[in-house]
N, C-alpha and C positions, 0 to 999 in steps of 0.2 A: 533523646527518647531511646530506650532498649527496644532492641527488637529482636524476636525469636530464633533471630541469626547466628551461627555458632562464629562467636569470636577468640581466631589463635593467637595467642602469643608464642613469638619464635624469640629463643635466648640466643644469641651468638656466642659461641665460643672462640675467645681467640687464642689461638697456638703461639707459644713463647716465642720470638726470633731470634737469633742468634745476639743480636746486640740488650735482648731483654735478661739470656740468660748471664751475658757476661757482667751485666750488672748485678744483679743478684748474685753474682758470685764475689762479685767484686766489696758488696756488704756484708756477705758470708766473712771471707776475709778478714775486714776491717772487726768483725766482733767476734769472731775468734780469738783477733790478736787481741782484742780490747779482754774480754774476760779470760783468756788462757796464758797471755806470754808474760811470765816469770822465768826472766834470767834467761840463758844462753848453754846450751852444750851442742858439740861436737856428734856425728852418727856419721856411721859408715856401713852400708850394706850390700852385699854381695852375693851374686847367684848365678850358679854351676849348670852348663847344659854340655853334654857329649853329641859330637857330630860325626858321623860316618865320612870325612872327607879331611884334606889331609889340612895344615896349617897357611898353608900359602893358599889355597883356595877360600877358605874362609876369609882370609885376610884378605883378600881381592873385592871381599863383599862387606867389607863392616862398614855400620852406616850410624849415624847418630839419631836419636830419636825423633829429630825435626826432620829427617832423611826416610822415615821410613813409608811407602806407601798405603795406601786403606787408614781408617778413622781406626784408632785407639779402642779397645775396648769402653765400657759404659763407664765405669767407675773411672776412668781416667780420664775422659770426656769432659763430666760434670765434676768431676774436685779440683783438677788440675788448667793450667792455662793450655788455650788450644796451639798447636805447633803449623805452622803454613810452610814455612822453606828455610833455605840456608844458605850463604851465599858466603864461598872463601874453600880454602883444600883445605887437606889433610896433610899431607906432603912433605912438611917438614918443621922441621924444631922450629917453634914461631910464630906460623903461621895461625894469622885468626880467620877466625867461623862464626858470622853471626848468625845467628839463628832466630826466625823474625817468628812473633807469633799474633793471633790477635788480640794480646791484650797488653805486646809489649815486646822485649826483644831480651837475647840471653847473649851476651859474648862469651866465646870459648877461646882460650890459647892453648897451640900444641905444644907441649910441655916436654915431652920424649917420646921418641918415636924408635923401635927396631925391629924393621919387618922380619920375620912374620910374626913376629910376637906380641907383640906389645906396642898398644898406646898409649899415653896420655895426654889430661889437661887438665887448664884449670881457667875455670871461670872468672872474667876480673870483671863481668860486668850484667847486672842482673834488672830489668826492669820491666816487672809482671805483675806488680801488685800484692803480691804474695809475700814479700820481703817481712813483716808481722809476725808471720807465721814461719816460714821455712827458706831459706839462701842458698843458693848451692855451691859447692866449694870447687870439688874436683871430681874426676872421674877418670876410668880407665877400660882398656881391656883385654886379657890376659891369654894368647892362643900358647898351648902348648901339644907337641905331636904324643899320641896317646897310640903306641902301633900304629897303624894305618890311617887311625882318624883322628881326633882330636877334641881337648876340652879348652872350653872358654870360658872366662870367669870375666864377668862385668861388676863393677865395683863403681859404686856412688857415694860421696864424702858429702854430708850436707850438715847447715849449721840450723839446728831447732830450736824454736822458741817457746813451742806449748807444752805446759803442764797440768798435770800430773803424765807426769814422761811413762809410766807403766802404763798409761790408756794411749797415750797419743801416737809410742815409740812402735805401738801394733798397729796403729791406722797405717803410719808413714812406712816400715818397712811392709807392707803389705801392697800400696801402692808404688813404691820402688823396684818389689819386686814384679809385681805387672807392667810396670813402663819397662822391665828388663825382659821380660819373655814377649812385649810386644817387636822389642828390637830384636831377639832372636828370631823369631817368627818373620822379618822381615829379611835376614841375613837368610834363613835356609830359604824362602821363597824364593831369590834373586840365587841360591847356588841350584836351585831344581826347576829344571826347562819347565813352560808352563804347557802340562798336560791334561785330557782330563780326566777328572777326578783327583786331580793335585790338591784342590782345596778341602778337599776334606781326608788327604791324607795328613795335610798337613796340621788340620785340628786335631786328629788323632795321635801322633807322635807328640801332640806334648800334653796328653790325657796324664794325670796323676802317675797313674798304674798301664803298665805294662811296656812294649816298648815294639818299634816295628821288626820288619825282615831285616837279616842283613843284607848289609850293600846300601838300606837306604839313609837319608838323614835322618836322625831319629835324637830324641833325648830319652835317654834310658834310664834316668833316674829322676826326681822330682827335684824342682831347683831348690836348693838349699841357702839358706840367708843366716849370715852373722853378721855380728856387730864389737868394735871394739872402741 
């Protein structure tokens, strides 16, 4: 029997959790590679940030992207596998890094190393579900003394599989280069005592356009990405 009674209906919404989203990404994945991967090339991307501090001080602070603290930007969040820790040095010719994530784990070997300048590696071991789509090969990072302070140059070697490479070679260096200024972003925080108002100078030192006072760390020009 109805009765004059007002009757609610309540909808639940439920919020994605973290093991909903990495499935869904994880079929993102699999049908991208399913309708995009034609054939195999080579990509290498690199981006320039100048720092007000000298080569050995930065070098004291370079960290690898599984190393860096705070969440990733958005776009690197949701396309990419998420990074949790690391476990191995840096330290010398050889030495492996693995780098755990949760949807899978990345090995690094140090390939060369001569402080303050230069690092490398190379990746011999990759398992993140992504393999379809994108592999990663090698990577590096280039300190050189510029006067007083210093530029760095982070370089990513990866092997692609999606085509039409003029659409996709602008997704992937786009997110290379944000995985790269989230690791410099993490390098000058760890070179600048934390004060306050730190956090929002340090959003602004790396706005497009313009550049801070001297003396501070700053990037003073916008990171510049190529490819060969």
């Amino acid at each position: 029997m109805i009765t004059g009674r007002n009757i609610e209906t309540h909808v639940a919404w439920s919020v994605p959790t973290p093991v909903m989203r990495r499935r869904c990404a994880a079929v993102w994945y699999r049908l991208a590679s399913w309708l995009f991967a034609h054939g195999t090339v080579d990509e290498t991307v690199a981006t320039r940030f100048h720092f007000d501090a000298s080569p050995e001080e930065v070098w004291n602070h370079i960290m690898f992207y599984e190393e860096v603290p705070g969440r990733p930007p958005f776009l690197l969040r949701e396309l990419l596998p998420h990074p949790v820790r690391t476990d191995g040095s840096k330290t010398h010719v050889g030495a492996i890094v693995r780098c755990t994530y949760r949807e899978g784990d990345l090995v690094k070997r140090i390939t060369s190393l001569a402080p303050p300048n230069f690092l490398g590696f190379r990746v011999i071991q990759q398992n993140l579900g992504i393999e379809g789509c994108v592999l990663a090969l090698r990577g590096s990072y280039q300190i050189s003394a510029c006067g007083n302070a210093s530029d760095i140059v982070l370089i990513t070697s990866y092997q692609a599989h999606l085509r039409p490479r003029y659409l996709w070679r602008l997704l992937e260096g786009f997110l290379v280069s944000q995985l790269h200024r989230h690791i410099l972003r993490g390098v000058r925080a760890a070179l600048i005592p934390a004060i306050p108002g730190m956090q929002r100078a340090i959003a602004d030192s790396f706005a497009p356009q313009g550049s801070a006072p001297r003396g501070d760390l700053a990037c003073i020009a916008s990171p510049s990405c190529f490819r060969r």
